[in-house]
C-alpha positions as YAML, in Angstrom:
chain: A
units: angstrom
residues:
- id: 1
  name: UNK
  ca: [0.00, 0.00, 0.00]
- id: 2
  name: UNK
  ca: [1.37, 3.13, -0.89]
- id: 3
  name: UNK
  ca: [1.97, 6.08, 1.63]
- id: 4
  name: UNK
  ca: [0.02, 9.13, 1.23]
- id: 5
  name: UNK
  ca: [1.99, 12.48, 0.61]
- id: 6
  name: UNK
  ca: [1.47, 15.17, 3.37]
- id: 7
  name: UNK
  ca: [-0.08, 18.57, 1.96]
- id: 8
  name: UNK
  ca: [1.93, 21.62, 2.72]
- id: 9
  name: UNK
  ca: [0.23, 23.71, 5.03]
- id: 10
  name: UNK
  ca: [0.36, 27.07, 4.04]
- id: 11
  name: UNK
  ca: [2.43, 29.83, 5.85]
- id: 12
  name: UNK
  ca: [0.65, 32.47, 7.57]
- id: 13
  name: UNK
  ca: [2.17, 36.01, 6.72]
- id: 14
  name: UNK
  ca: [3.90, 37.86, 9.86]
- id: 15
  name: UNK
  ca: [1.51, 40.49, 11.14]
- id: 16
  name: UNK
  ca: [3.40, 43.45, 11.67]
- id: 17
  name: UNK
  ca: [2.81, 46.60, 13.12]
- id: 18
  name: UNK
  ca: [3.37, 49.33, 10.99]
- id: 19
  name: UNK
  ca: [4.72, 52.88, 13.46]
- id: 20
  name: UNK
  ca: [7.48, 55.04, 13.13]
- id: 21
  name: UNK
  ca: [8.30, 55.20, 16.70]
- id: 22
  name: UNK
  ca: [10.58, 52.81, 19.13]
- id: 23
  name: UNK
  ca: [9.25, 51.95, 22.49]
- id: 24
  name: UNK
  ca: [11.70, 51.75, 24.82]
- id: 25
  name: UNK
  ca: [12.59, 47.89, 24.58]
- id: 26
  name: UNK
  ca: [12.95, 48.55, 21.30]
- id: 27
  name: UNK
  ca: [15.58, 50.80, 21.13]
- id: 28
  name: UNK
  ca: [18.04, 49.11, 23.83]
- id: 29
  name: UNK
  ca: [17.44, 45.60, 21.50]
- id: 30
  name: UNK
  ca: [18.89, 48.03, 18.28]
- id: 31
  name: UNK
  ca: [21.45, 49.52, 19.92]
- id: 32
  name: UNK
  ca: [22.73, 46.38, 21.59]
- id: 33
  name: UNK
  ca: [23.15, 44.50, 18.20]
- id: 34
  name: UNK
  ca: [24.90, 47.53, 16.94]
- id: 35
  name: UNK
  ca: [27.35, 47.54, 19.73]
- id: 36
  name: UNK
  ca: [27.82, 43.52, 19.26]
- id: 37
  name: UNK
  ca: [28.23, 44.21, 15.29]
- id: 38
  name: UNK
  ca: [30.29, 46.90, 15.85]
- id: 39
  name: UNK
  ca: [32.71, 45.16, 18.34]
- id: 40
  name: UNK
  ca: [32.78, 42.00, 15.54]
- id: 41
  name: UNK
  ca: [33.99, 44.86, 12.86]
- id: 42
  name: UNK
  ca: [36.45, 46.07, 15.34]
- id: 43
  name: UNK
  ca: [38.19, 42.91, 15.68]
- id: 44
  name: UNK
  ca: [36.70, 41.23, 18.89]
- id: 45
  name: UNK
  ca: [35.87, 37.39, 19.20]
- id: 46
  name: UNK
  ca: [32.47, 36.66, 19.28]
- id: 47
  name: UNK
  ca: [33.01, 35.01, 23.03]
- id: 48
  name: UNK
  ca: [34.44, 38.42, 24.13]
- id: 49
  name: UNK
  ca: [32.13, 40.97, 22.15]
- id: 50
  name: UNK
  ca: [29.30, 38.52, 23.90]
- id: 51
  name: UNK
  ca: [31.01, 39.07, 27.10]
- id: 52
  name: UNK
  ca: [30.93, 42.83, 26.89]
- id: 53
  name: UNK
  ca: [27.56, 43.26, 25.65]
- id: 54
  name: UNK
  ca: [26.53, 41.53, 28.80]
- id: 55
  name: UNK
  ca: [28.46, 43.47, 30.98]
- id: 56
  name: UNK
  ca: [26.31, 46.94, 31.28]
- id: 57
  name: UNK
  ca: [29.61, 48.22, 33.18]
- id: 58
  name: UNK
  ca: [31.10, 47.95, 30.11]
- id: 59
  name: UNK
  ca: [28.29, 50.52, 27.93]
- id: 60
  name: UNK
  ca: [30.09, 53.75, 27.28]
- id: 61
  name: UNK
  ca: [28.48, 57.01, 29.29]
- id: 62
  name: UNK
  ca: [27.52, 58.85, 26.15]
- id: 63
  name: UNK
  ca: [25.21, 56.07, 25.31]
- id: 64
  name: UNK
  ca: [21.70, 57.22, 25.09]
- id: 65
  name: UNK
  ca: [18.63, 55.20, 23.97]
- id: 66
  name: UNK
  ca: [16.03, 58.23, 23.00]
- id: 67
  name: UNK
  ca: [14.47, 58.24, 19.22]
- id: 68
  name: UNK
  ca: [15.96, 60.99, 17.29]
- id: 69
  name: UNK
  ca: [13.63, 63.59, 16.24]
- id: 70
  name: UNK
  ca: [13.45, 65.15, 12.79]
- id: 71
  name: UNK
  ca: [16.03, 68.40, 13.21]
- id: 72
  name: UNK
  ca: [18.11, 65.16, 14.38]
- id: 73
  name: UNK
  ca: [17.72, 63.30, 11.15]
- id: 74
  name: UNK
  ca: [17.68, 66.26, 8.97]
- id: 75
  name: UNK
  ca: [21.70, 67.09, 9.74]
- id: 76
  name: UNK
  ca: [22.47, 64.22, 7.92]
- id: 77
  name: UNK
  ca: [19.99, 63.68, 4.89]
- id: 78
  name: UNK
  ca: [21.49, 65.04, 2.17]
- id: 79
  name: UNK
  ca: [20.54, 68.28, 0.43]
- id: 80
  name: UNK
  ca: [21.23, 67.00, -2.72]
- id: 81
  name: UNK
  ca: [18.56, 64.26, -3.24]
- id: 82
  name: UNK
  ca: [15.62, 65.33, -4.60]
...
C-alpha cells in the first residue's frame, strides 16, 4: 500500500505593526546589536564581544537610547537628493 503524501500547510504572513516610533525595549534591543556588530567589525571574538555586551559596566556614558527627532535626522539627509 502506498503512503500518502502530506499537503503543505500554508504559511501564515507575519503580522506586523506598521509605526514610526521605538518603544523603549525597542531601542536598547537596536542599539545592543549595533554595539555587538560593531565590536565583531572592530576585531573582537564573538566570546568576548558577547562578554561585553553583557556586561552593562562595560556601555560607554555617552550612550543614550532616545528616538531621534526630525532636526536630528535632517543634519544628515542630504541636500542634494531630490
Amino acid at each position: 500500500m502506498a503512503t500518502q503524501k502530506k499537503r503543505p500547510t500554508p504559511r501564515r504572513k507575519v503580522q506586523t505593526v506598521d509605526t514610526d516610533e521605538y518603544n523603549k525595549l525597542e531601542m536598547y534591543c537596536i542599539w545592543l546589536n549595533e554595539f555587538y556588530t560593531t565590536l565583531l567589525r572592530a576585531g573582537f571574538k564573538h566570546d568576548i564581544a558577547l562578554a561585553l555586551i553583557t556586561d552593562k559596566d562595560s556601555y560607554p556614558d555617552w550612550v543614550e537610547w532616545k528616538i531621534p527627532t526630525d532636526s536630528d535626522i535632517s543634519k544628515y539627509m542630504d541636500e542634494d537628493e531630490d
